[in-house]
NUROKOL-583237 format. One record per residue: x, y, z of N, C-alpha, C, O in turn. Coordinates in steps of 0.2 Angstrom, whole numbers, padded with zeros to 4 digits, always signed. Each point is the difference from the previous one (the first is absolute). Layout:
BEGIN
XYZXYZXYZXYZ/...
//
This chain:
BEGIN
-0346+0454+0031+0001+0000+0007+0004+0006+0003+0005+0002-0003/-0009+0001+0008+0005+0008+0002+0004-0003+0005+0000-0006+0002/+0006+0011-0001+0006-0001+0003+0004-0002-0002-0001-0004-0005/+0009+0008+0008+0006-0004-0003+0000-0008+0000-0005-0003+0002/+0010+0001-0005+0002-0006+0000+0007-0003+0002+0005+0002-0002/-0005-0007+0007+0004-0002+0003+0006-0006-0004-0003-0005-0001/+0007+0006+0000+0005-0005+0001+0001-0005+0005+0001+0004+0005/+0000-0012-0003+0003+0001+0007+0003-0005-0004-0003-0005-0003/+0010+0005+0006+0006-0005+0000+0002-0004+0005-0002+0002+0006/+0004-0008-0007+0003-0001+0005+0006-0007-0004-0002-0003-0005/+0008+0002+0009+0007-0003-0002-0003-0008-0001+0001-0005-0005/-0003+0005+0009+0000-0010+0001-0007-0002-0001-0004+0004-0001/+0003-0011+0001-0006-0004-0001-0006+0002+0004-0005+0002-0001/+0009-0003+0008-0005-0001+0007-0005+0005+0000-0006-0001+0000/+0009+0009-0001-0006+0005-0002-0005+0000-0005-0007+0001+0000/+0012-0002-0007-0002-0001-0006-0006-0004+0002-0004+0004+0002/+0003-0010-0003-0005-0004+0000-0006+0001+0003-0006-0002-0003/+0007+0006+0009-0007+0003+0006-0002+0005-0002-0006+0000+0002/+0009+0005-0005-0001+0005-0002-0005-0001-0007-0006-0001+0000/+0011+0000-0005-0005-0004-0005-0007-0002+0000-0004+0003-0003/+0005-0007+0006-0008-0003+0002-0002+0004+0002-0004-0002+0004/+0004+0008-0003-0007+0005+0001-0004+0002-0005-0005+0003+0001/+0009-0005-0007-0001+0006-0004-0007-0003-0005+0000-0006-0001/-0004+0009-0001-0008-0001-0002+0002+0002-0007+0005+0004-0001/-0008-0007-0006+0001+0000-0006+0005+0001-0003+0001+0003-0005/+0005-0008+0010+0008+0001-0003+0002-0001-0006-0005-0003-0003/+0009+0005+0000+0001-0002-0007+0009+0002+0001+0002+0005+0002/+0002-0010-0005+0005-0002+0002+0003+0001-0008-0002+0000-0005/+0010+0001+0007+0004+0001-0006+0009+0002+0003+0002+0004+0003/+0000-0011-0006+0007+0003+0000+0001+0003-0003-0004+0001-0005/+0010+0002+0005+0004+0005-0002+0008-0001+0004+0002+0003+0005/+0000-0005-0008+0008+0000+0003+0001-0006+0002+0003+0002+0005/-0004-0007-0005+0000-0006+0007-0005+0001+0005-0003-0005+0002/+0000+0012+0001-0005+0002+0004-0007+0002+0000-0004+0004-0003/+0002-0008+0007-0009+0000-0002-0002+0006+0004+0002+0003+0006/-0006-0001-0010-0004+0007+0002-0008-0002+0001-0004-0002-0005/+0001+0004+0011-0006-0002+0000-0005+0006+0001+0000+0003+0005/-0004-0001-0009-0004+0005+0000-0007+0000-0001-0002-0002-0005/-0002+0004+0012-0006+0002+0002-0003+0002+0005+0001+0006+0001/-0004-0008+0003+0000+0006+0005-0001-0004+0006+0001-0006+0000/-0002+0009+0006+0000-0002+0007-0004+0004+0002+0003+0006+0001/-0007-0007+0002-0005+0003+0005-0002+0007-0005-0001+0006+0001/+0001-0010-0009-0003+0007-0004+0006+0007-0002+0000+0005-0002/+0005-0007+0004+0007+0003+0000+0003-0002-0006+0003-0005-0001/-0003+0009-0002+0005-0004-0006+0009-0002+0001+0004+0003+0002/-0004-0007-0003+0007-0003-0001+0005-0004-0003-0003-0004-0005/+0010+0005+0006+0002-0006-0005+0005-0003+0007+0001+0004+0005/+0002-0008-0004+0001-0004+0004+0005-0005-0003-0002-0005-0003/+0010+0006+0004+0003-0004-0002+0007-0003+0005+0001+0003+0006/+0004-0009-0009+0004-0002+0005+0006+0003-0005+0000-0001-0006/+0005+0006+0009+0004+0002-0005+0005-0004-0001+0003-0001-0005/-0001-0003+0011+0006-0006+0002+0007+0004+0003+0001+0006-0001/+0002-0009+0004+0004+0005+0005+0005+0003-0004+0002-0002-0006/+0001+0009+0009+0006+0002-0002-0004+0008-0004-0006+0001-0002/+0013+0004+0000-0001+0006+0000-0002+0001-0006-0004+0005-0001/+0006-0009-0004+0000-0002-0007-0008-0001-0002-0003+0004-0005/+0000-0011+0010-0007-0001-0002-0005+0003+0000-0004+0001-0004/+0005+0002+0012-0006+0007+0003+0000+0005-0006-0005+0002-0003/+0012+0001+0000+0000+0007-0003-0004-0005-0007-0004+0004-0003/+0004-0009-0001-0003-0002-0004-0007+0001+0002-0003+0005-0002/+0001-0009+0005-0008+0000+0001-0002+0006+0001-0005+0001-0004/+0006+0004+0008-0003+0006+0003+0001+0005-0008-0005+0004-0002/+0010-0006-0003-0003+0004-0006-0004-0002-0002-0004+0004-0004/+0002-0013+0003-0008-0002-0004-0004+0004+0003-0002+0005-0003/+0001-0007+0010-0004+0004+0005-0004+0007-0002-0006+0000-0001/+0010+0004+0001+0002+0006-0002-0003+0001-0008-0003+0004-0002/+0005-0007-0001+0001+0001-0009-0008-0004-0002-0006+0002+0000/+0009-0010-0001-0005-0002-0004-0006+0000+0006-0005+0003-0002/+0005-0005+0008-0007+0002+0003-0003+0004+0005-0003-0001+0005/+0005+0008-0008+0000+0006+0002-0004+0000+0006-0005+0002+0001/+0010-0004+0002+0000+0001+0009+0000+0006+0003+0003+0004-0004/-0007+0001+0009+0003+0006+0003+0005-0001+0004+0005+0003+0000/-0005-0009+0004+0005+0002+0007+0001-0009-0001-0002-0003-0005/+0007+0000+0011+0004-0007+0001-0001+0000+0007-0001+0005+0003/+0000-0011-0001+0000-0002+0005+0006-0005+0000+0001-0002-0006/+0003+0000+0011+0006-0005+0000-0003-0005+0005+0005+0000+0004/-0008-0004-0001+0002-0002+0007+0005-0006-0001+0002-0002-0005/+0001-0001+0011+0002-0007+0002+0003+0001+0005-0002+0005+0004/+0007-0009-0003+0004-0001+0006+0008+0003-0002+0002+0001-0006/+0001+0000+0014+0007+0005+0000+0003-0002+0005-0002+0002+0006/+0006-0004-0007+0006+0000+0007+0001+0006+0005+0002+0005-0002/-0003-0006+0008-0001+0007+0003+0009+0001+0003+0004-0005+0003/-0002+0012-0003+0005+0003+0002+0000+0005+0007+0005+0001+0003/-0011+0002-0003-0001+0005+0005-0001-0005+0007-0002-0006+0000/+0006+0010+0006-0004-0006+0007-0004-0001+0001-0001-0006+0002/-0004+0012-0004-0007+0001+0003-0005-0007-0006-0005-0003+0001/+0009+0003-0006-0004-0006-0004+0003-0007+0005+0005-0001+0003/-0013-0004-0003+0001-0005-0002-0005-0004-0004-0006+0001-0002/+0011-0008+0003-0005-0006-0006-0010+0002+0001-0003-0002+0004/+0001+0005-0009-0007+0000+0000-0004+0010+0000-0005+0002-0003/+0011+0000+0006-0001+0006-0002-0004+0002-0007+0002-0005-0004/-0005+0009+0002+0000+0004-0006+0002+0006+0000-0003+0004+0003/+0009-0001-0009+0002+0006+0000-0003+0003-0006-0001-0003-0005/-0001+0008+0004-0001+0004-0005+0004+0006-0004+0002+0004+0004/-0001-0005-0010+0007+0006-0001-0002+0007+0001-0005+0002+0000/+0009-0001+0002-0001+0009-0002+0005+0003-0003+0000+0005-0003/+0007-0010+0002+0004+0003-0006+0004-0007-0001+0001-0004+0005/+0001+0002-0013+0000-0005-0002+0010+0004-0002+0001+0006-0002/+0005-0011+0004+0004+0001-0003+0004-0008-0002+0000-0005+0003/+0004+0006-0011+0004-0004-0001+0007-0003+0005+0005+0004+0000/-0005-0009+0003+0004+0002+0005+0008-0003-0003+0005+0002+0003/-0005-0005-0009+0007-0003-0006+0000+0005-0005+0003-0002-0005/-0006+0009+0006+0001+0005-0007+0007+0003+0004+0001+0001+0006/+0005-0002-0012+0005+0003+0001+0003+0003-0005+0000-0005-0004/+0003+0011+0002+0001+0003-0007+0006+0004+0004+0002+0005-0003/+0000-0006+0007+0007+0004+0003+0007-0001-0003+0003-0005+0001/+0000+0008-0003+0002+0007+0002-0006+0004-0003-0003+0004+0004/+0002-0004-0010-0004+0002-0005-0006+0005+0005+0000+0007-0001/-0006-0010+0007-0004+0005+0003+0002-0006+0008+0004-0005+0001/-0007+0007+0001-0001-0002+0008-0004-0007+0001-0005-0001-0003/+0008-0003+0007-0005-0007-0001-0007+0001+0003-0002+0003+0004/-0002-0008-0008-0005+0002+0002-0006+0005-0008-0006-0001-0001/+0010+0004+0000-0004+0005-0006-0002-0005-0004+0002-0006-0002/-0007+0010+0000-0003-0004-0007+0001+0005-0005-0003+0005+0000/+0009-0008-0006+0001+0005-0004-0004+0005-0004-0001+0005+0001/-0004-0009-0006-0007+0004-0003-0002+0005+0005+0000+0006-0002/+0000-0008+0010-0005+0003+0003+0003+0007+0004-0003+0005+0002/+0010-0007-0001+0003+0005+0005-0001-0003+0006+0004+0000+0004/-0010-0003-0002-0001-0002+0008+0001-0005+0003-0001-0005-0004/+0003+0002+0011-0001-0007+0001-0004-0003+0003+0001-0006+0001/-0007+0012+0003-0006-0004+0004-0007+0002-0006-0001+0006-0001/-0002-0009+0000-0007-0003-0005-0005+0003+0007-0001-0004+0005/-0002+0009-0005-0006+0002+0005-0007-0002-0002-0002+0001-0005/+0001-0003+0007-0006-0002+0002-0006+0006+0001+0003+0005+0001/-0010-0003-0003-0002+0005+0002-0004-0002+0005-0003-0005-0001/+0004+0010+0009-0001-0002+0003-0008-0001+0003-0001-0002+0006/-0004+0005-0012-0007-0004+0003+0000-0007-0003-0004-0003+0002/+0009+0001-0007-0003-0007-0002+0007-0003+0007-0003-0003+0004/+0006+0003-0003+0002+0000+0008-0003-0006+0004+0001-0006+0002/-0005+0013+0000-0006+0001+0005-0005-0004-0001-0003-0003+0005/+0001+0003-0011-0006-0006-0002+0003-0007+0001-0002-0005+0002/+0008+0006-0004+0000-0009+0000+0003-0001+0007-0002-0005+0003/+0005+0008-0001-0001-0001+0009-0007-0001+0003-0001-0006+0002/-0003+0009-0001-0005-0001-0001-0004-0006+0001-0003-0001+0005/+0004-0002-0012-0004-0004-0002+0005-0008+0004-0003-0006+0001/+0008+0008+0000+0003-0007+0002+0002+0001+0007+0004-0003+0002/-0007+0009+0001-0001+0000+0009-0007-0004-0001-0001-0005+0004/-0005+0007-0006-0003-0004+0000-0002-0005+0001-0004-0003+0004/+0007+0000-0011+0000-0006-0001+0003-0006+0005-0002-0006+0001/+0009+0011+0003+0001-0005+0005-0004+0000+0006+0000-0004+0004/-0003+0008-0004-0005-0001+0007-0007-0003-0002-0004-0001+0003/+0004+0000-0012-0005-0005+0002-0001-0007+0001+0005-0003+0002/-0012+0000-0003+0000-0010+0005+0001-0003-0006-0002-0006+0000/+0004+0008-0006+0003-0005-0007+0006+0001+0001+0003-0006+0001/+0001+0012+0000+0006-0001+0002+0003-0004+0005+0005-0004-0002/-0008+0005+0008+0001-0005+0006+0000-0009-0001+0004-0004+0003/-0010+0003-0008+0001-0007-0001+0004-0002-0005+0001-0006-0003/+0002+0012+0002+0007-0002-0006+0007-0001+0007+0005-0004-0001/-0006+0007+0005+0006-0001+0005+0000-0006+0002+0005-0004+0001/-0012+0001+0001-0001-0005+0004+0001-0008-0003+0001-0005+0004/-0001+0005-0010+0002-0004-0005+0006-0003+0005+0003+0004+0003/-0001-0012-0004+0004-0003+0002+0009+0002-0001+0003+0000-0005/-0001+0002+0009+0007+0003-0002+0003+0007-0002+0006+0002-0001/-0013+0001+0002+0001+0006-0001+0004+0004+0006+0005+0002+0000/-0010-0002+0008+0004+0002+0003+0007-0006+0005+0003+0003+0005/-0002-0009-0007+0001-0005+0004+0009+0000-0003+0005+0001+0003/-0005-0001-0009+0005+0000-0007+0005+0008-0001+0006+0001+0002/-0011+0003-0004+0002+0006+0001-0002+0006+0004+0002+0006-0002/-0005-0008+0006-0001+0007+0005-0003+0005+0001+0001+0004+0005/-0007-0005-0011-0003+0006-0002-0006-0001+0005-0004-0004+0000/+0003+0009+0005-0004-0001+0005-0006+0011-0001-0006+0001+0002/+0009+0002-0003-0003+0005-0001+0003+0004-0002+0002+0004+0004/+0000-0002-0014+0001+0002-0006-0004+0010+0002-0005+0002+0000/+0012+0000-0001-0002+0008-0002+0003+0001-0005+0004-0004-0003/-0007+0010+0000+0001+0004-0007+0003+0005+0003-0001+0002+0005/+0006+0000-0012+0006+0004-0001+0000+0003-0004-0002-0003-0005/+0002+0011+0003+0002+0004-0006+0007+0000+0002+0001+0001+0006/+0004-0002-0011+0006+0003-0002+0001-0002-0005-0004-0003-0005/+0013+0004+0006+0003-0002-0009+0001-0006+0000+0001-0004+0004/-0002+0001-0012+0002-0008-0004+0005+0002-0002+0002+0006-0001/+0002-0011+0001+0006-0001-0004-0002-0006-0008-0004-0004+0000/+0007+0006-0005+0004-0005-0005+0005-0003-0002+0006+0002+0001/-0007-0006-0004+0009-0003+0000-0003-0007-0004-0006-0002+0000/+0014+0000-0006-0002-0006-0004+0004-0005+0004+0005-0004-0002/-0007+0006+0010+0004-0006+0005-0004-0002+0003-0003+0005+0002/+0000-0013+0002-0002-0003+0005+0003+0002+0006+0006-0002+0001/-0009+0006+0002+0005+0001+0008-0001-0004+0003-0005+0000+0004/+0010-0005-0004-0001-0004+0006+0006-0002+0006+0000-0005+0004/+0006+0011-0004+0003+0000+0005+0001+0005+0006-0002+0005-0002/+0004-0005+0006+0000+0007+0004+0006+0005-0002+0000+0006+0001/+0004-0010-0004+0006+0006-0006-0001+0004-0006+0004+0005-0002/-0010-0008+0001-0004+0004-0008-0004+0003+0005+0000+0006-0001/-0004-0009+0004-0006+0005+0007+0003+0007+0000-0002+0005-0002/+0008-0007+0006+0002+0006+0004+0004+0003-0005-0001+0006+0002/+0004-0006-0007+0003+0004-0006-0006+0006-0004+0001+0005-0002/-0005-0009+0003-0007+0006-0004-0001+0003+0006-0002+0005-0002/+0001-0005+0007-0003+0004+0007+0007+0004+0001-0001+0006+0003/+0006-0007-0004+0004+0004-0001+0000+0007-0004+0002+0005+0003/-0004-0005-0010-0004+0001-0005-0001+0007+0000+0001+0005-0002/-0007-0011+0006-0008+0001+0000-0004+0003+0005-0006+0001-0002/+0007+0001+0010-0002-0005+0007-0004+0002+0001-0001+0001+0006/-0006+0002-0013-0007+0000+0003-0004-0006-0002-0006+0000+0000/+0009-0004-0002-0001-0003-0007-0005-0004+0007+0001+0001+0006/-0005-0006-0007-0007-0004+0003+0001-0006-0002+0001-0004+0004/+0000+0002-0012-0002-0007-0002+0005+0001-0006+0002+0006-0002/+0001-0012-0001+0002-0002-0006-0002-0004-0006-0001-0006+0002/+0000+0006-0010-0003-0002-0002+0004-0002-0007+0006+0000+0000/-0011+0000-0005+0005-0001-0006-0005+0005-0005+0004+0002-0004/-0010+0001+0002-0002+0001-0003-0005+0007-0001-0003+0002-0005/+0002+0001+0012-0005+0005+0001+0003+0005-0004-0002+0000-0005/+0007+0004+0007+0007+0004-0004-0002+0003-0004-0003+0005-0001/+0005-0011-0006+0000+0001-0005-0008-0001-0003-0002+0001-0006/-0002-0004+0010-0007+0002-0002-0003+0007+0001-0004+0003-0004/+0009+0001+0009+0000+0007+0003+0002+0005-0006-0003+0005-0002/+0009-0008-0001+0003+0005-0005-0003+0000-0007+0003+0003-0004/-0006-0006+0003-0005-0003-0006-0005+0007+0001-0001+0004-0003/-0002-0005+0009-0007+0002+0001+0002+0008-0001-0004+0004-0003/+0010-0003+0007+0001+0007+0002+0002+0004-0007-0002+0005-0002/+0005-0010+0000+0001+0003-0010-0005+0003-0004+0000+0006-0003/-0007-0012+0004-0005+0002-0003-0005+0002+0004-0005-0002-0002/+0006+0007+0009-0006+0005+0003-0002-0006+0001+0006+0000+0001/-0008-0007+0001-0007-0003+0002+0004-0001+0007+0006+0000+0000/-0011+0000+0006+0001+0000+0007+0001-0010+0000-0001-0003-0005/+0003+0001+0012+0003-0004+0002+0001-0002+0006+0003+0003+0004/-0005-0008-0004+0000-0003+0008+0003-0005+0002-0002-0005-0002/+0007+0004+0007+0004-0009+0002-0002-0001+0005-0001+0005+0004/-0002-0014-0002-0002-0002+0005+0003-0005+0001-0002-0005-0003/+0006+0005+0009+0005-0009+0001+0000-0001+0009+0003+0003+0005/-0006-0010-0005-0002-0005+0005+0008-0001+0004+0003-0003-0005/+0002+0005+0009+0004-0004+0004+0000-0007+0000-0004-0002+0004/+0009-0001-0008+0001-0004+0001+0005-0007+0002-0001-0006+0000/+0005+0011+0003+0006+0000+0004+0005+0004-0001-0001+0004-0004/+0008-0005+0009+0003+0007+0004+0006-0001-0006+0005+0001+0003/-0005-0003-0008+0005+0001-0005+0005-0004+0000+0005+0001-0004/-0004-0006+0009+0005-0002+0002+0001-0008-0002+0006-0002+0000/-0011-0002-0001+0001-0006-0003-0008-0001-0004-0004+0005+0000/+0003-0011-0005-0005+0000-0005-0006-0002+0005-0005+0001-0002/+0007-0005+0008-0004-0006+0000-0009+0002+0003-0005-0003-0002/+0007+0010+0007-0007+0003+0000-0004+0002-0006-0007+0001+0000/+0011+0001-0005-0003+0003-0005-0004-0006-0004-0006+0001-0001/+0009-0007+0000-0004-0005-0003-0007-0001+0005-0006-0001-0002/+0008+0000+0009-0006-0002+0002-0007+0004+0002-0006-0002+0001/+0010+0011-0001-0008+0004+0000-0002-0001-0005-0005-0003-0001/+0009+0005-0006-0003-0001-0007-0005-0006+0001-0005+0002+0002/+0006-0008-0002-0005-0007+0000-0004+0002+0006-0006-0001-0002/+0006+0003+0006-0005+0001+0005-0005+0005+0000-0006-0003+0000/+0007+0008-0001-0004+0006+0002+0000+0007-0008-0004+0004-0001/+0011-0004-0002+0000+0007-0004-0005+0000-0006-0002+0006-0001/-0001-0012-0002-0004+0000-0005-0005+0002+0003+0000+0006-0002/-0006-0008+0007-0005+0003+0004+0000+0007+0002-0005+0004+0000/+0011-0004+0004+0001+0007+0003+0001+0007-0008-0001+0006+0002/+0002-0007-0007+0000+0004-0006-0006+0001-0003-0002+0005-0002/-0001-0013+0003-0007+0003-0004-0004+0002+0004-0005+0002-0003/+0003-0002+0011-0003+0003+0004+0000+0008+0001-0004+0004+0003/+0011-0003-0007+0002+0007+0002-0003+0003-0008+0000+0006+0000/-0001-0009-0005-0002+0002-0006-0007+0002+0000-0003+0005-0002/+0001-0010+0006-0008+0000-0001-0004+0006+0006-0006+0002+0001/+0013+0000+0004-0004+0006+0005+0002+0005-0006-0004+0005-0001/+0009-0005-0003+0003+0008-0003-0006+0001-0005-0003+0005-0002/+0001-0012-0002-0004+0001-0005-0008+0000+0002-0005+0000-0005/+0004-0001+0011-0007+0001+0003-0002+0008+0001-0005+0003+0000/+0011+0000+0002+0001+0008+0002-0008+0003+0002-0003+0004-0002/+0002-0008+0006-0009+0004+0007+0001+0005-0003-0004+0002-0005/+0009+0002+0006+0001+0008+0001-0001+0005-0006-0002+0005+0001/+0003-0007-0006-0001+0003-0007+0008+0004+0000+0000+0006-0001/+0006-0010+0002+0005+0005-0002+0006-0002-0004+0005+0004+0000/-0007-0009-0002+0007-0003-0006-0001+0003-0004+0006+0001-0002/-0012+0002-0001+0002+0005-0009+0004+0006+0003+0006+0001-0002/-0008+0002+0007+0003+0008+0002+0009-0005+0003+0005+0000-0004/-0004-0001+0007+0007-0002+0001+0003-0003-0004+0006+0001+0001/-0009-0005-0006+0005-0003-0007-0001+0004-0005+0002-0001-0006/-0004+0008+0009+0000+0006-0006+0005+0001-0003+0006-0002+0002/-0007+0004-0008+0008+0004-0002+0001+0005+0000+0006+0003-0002/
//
């Protein structure tokens, strides 16, 4: 099969399992606690795996990824607590620069650096950017999407009445944000920062180590501030909305996934 080959991760079940199921002559194999599923989707080779949350799990998995299922590039998606104003519940952001937002080695260097690396923002290159903006402006203006808003509770519950996409920065962290003290202390930080999460980062610094490009894709799933929206988009809508957004990037009309997941 020509063409690179995709990794795509994602932290929890809800994606894992939608995603999964696309995949045509899977062939399945733990490795670490974590199931790796490898075959293709829409003729795209892939492996497709749940890394499970935290900075620790992602940087495991993305070296299976990488090593034993010689992946070219990662994809991350799920959901992220949004920080930015312009974000809300239902947004999707796309990174353009991934930073640790709990790397601290001070006095030693400046918070924020990644020792290894000297740097503390994880860039993005910005035609894969652009393609996944893209593919999930799309996605939101089409009628599969719409009948994912319209599902019971979606706009009645949480508010999501008409969802834009965002390029900026992700943050990382081995913290659940769910108060406006821990919010506002990374936006201090940070204050381009868009969303918070727990695992794109160090998916970013894996990738960055070893040349292969890399992409984060995370769903708003509330404003950082307490858990409770977070439980009810995830059961509502983030499973769907994830593999919706799989199936336009790995459909690609346009013929431009190999050229921008180039190395």
């Amino acid at each position: 099969m020509a063409g690179l080959k995709l990794g795509i991760m994602t932290a929890t079940t809800r994606e894992y399992e939608k995603i999964a199921h696309m995949v045509d002559g899977a062939n399945k194999e733990v490795r670490g606690g974590v199931t790796y599923v490898d075959g293709e989707i829409y003729d795209r080779r892939v492996t497709v795996c749940r890394s499970d949350i935290g900075k620790v799990c992602a940087a495991i998995s993305t070296t299976v990824l990488l090593d034993r299922y010689e992946c070219d590039a990662i994809i991350f998606v799920g959901s992220a607590g949004g920080l930015f104003n312009g974000c809300k519940i239902g947004d999707i952001v796309i990174g353009t620069e991934l930073v640790q937002h709990d790397m601290d080695c001070s006095p030693l260097m400046d918070k924020l650096i990644l020792p290894s690396l000297d740097i503390a923002r994880l860039p993005v290159k910005p035609e894969v950017t652009q393609f996944m903006f893209d593919a999930a402006s799309s996605l939101v203006q089409s009628q599969e999407f719409k009948k994912v808003l319209a599902k019971p509770g979606v706009s009645e519950e949480l508010g999501i009445t008409a969802p834009k996409v965002h390029k900026g920065v992700i943050v990382t962290g081995d913290k659940f944000v769910a108060t406006a003290a821990t919010r506002d202390g990374i936006m201090s930080a940070i204050p381009d920062a868009y969303v918070a999460e727990m695992e794109g980062a160090a998916m970013a610094q894996v990738c960055y180590t070893w040349g292969a490009p890399y992409a984060v894709v995370r769903a708003v799933s509330d404003e950082c501030d307490n858990h409770i929206d977070f439980n009810k988009f995830c059961d509502l809508i983030v499973g769907d909305v994830m593999e919706m957004l799989v199936k336009t990037i790995l459909q690609d009309p346009q013929g431009r996934l190999d050229t921008v997941f180039g190395k």
